[in-house]
C-alpha positions in Angstrom: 37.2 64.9 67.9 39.0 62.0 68.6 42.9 62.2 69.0 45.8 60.5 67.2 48.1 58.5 69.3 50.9 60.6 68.7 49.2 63.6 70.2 47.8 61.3 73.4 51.6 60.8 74.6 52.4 64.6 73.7 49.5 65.9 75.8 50.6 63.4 78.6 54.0 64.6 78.0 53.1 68.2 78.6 51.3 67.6 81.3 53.8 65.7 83.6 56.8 68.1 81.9 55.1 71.5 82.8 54.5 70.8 86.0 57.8 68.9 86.8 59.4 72.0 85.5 57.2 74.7 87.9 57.8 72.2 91.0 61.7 72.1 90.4 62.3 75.9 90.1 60.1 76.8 92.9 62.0 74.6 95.5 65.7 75.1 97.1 68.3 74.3 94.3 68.7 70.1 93.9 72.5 69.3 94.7 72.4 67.5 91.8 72.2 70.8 89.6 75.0 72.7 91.4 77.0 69.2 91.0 76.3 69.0 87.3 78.8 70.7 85.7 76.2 72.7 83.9 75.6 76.6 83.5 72.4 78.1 84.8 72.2 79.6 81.4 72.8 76.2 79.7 69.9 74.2 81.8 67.2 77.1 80.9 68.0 77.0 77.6 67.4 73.3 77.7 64.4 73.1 79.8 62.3 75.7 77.5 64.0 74.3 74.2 61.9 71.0 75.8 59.3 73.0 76.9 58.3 75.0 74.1 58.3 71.3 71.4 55.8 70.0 73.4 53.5 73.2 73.6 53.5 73.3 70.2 52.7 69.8 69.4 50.3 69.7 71.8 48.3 72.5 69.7 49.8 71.7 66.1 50.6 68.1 65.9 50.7 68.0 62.4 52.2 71.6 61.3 55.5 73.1 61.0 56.1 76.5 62.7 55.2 79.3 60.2 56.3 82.6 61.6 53.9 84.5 60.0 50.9 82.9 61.7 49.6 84.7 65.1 49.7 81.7 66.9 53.4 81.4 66.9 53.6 84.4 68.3 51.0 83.8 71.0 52.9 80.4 71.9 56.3 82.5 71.9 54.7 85.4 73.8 52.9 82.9 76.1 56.3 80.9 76.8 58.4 84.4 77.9 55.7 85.3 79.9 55.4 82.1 81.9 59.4 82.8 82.2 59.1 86.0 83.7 56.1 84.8 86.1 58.3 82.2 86.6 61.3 84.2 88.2 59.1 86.7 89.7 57.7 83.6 92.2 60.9 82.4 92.9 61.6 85.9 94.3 58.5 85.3 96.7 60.0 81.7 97.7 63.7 82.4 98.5 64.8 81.8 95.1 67.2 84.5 93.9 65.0 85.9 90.2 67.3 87.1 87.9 67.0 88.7 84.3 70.0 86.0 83.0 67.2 83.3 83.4 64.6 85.1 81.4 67.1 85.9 78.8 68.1 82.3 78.5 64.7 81.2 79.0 63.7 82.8 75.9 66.9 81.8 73.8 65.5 78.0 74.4 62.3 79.0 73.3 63.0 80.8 69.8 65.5 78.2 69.3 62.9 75.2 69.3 60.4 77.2 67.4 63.1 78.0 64.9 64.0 74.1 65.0 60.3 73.2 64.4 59.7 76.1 61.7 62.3 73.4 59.2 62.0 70.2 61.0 58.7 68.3 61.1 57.8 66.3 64.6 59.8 62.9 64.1 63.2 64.8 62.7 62.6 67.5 65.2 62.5 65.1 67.9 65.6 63.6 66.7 67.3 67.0 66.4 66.5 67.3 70.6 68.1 64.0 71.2 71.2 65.2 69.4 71.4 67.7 71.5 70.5 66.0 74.6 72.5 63.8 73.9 76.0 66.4 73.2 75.1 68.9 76.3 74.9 66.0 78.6 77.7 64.3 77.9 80.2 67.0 77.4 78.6 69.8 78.8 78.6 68.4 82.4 79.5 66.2 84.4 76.4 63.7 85.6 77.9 60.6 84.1 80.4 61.1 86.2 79.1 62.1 89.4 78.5 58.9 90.5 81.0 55.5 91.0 78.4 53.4 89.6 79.3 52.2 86.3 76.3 50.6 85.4 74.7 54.6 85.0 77.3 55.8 82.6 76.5 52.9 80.4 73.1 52.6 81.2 72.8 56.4 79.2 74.8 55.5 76.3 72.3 52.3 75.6 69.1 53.9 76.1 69.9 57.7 74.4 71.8 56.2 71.3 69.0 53.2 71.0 66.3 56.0 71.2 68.4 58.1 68.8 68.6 55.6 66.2 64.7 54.6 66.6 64.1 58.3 65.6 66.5 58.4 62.6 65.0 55.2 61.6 61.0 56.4 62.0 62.4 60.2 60.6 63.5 58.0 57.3 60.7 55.5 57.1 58.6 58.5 56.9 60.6 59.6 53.7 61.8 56.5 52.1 60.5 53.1 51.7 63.2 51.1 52.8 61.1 48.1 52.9 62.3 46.7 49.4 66.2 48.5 50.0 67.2 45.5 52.7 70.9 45.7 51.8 71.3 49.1 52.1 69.0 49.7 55.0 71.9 48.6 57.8 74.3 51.4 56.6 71.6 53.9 56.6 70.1 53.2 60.2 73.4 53.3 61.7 75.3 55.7 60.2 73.8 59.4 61.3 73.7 57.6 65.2 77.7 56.4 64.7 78.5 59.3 63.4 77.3 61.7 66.3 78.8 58.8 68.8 82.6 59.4 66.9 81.4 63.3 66.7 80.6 63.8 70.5 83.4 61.6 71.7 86.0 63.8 69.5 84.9 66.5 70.5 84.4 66.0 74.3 88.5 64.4 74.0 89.6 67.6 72.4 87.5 70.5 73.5 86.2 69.1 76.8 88.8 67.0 77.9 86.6 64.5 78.5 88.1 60.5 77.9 87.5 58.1 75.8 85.6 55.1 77.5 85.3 52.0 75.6 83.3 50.4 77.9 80.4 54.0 76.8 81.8 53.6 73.1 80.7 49.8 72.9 77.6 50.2 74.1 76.4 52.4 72.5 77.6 50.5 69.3 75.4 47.7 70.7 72.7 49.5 70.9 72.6 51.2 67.9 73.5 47.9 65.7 70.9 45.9 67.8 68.2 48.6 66.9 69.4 48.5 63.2 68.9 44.8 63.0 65.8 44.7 64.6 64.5 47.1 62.1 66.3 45.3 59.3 63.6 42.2 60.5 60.5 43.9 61.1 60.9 45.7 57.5 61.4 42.0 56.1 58.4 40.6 57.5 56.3 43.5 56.3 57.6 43.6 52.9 57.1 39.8 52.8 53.6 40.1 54.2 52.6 43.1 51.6 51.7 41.0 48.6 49.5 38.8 50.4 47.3 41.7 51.4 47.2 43.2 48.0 46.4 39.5 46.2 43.8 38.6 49.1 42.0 42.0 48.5 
């Protein structure tokens, strides 16, 4: 059976992630985690909330999670088990196991499953760079840990760009905005401004966090940038539809 595209780059994904993940908590702590800002609880949660999407796209591409098929339950099963074998070896390395992990481990997992039993792939995916996108900048500190500025701003162009070429495929799939031009640019940009104004409010008020307007413009850029480019390509292919359907 030959496979899509989309499940070609998942597989690949899985691939590199799994392992990346095994090698990382089988080695002496990076510096840059104890220097993150983030909990131990919060980067499990995160790294099997990642880990547990691509497992199950990699076996159902195509289907939302339904709880009451076996499969789920072997994927979720499979997932907490890998988690405890997981902390059991890094008490054979001179790693420190501990049942918090395996706890958290398995919060990260239910939550994507639950994510992907309402979501299909290209909102889901969308619905992990939101969070990505909120834990990183106001639940730590790595855009700061650095006096390079160039990083900080480098995030805020490529996450809110990738964010808003996910809303934008996550509509296309819904919507044919094709022959909507005018309203099109007020629809691709307003879920990504509106998580920029939500995660900068809240990171001012709940994090204490400050306002950059250096990040803030960026990612403007890059999320009116994307919008136009779409905007284009929509044009072209709108323009470009009639003459297929006369020349056939």
């Amino acid at each position: 059976m030959q496979l899509s595209r989309r499940h070609k780059y998942i597989l690949w994904s899985l691939g590199i992630y799994w392992p990346a993940l095994f090698l990382l908590t089988h080695i002496p702590v990076p510096k840059i985690a104890g220097q993150s800002g983030m909990t131990d609880d919060m980067m499990h949660m995160m790294a099997y909330l990642i880990l547990v999407f691509f497992v199950w796209m990699a076996i159902s591409p195509y289907d939302k999670v339904r709880w009451n098929r076996v499969k789920v339950w072997i994927i979720l099963a499979v997932i907490i088990g890998y988690g405890v074998m997981d902390e059991w070896i890094q008490g054979r390395v001179g790693r420190q196991p501990e049942l918090s992990d395996v706890i958290s481990d398995s919060i990260g997992a239910v939550t994507g499953l639950a994510i992907l039993s309402v979501l299909s792939f290209w909102p889901a995916l969308m619905t992990l760079s939101i969070i990505f996108i909120f834990v990183i900048t106001n639940c730590s500190v790595l855009l700061t840990l650095y006096p390079e500025w160039y990083l900080n701003t480098a995030f805020h162009l490529t996450a809110y760009t990738t964010l808003t070429l996910l809303w934008i495929q996550s509509m296309d799939q819904r919507f044919d905005f094709r022959h909507k031009l005018r309203i099109w640019p007020l629809v691709a940009i307003g879920l990504p401004l509106g998580l920029l104004a939500l995660v900068k409010l809240a990171g001012f008020y709940y994090y204490h966090k400050p306002i950059w307007w250096v990040d803030v413009a960026t990612a403007v850029f890059g999320v009116a940038a994307t919008a136009l480019i779409s905007q284009i390509t929509f044009y072209l292919t709108a323009k470009k539809q009639p003459q297929k359907l006369s020349a056939s």
